[in-house]
Every structure is written in C-alpha cells, then in structure tokens.
N, C-alpha and C positions, 0 to 999 in steps of 0.2 A: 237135318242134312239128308237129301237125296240117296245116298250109300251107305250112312250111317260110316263106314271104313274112315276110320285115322290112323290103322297101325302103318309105320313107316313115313312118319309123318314128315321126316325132312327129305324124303324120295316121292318124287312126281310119279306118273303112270308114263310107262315107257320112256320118253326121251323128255319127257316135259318137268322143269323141274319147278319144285314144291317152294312155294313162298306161306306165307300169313301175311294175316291183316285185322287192324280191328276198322270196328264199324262203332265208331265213339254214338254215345245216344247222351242226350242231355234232355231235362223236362220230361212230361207227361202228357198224357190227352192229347188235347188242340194243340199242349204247349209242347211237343215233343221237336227236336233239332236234331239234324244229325250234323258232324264237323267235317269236313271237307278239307283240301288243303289241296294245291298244286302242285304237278309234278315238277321234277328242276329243270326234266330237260324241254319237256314240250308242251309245261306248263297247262297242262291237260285236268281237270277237277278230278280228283279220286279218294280214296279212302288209303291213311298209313298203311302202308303195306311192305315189309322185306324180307327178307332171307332168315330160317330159323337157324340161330346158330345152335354149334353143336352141342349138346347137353342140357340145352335149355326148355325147357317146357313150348308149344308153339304158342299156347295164350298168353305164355310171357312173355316171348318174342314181338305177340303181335303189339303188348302194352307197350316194352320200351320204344317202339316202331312210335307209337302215338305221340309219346315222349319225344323222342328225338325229331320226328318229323313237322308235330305242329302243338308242342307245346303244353299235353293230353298229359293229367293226373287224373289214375282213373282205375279199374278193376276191371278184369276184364275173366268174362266166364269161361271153365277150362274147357266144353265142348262147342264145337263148332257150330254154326247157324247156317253152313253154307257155304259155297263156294265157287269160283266163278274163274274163267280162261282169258287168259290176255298175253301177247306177243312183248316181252323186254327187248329195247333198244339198248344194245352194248356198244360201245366206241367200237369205233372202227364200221359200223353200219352191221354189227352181228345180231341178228336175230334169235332171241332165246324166248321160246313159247313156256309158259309157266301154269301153275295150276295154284289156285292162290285159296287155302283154307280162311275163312272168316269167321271173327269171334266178336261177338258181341261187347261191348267197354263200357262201362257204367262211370259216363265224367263223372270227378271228383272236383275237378279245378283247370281254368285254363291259363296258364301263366301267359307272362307279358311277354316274358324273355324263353329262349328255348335253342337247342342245339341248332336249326336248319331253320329257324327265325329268315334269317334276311337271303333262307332259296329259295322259301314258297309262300305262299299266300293261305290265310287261314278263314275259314267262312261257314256262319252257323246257316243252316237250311229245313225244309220241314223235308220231310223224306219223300214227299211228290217232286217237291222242288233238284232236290238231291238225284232224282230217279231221271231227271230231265240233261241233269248236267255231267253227268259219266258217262263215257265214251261205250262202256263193256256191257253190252243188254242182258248177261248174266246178275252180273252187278246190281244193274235197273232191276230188273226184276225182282233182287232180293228186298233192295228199297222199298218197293211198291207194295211188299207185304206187311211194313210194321203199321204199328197202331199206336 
C-alpha cells in the first residue's frame, strides 16, 4: 500500500470518510478471476465495498461486505493491498467523497443465494477485463497489477 498508514482506520483523511472493500480473487495463472458485482443504485461494475463498523476489524468488514454484497465465502488478508477515491451518492443527491481501504479475499465458495442477491448482478472477470469495467482509475490500476 502507497502509505503503508492504517492507524484510524474507520476515519478518512480530513472530511473524506473511510470505507473497505475486498477485491475477491478466484483461480490462478491464466486461470485467475476477479468477482465484480453491481452497484444498486447506478448499477455501475465494482468491487464489495462498505462502511467499517465499529469494532470490527476492516478485513472483516471488507469479507462480510463480500458476503452480503455478492454472495463471497472467502478469507480475506488483514493488510491492505491499496486503496482507491471515489464520490458516494446519498439520497437526497448528498455527495460524500470516501477513501476506500482494499483487502485482498481469497474465494472460498460462491453461493447461489445471498443477502443483496436480487440488487446486483454478479460477474467473474480476468483482472484486465475487471480493470476496463470500473469506473475508479485508482481502482483500475490496482486491477492491472495482479498476476
């Protein structure tokens, strides 16, 4: 990670607030995938990502994120790989700029069924592929470094 810093991990830098996310990896070599899944509101390709709650580890937050979001049994490593900027849309048209730590998830299993099942769309990709279809060129870019 760029700053190596995670102390404070559920506070952003100045006004920007702090999310996770994992970055689910399935396979190997040639055969490697990364999971994807839509967002609900603007249905935009991205990586599970949400808010860490309070007491909770952030790689753990970022796993049940994967869980809840697209259906992700998995492990996910306790330091970060990276991290990347992107602008939350809140009701009401409120912009909230966030700072989004990312962890690495080693899938385990992708269930059928899953909490946010029928708000987003789930979809395995190679990580060029993946790097094409996120909006966030921080993001892209971190895609573009796996192997």
């Amino acid at each position: 990670m760029p700053d190596g810093n995670v102390a404070g991990a559920a506070r952003g830098q100045g006004n920007l607030r702090r999310q996770c996310a994992a970055l689910p990896l399935t396979g190997t070599g040639p055969a490697l995938r990364v999971v994807l899944v839509t967002s609900r509101e603007t249905r935009r390709w991205v990586i599970p990502k949400g808010w860490i709650e309070p007491g909770e580890a952030p790689h753990r937050s970022a796993a049940r994120e994967a869980f809840e979001e697209a259906g992700i049994v998995g492990e996910a490593d306790p330091d970060p790989i990276g991290r990347f900027a992107y602008t939350k849309r809140k009701s009401g048209g409120v912009l909230l700029p966030c700072d989004v730590l990312v962890y690495r998830l080693r899938v385990v299993r992708l269930l059928h069924d899953w909490p946010e099942r029928r708000e987003r769309d789930r979809r395995l990709v190679t990580p060029a592929t993946a790097a094409g279809l996120v909006a966030e060129p921080e993001l892209a870019a971190l895609l573009r470094t796996l192997t």
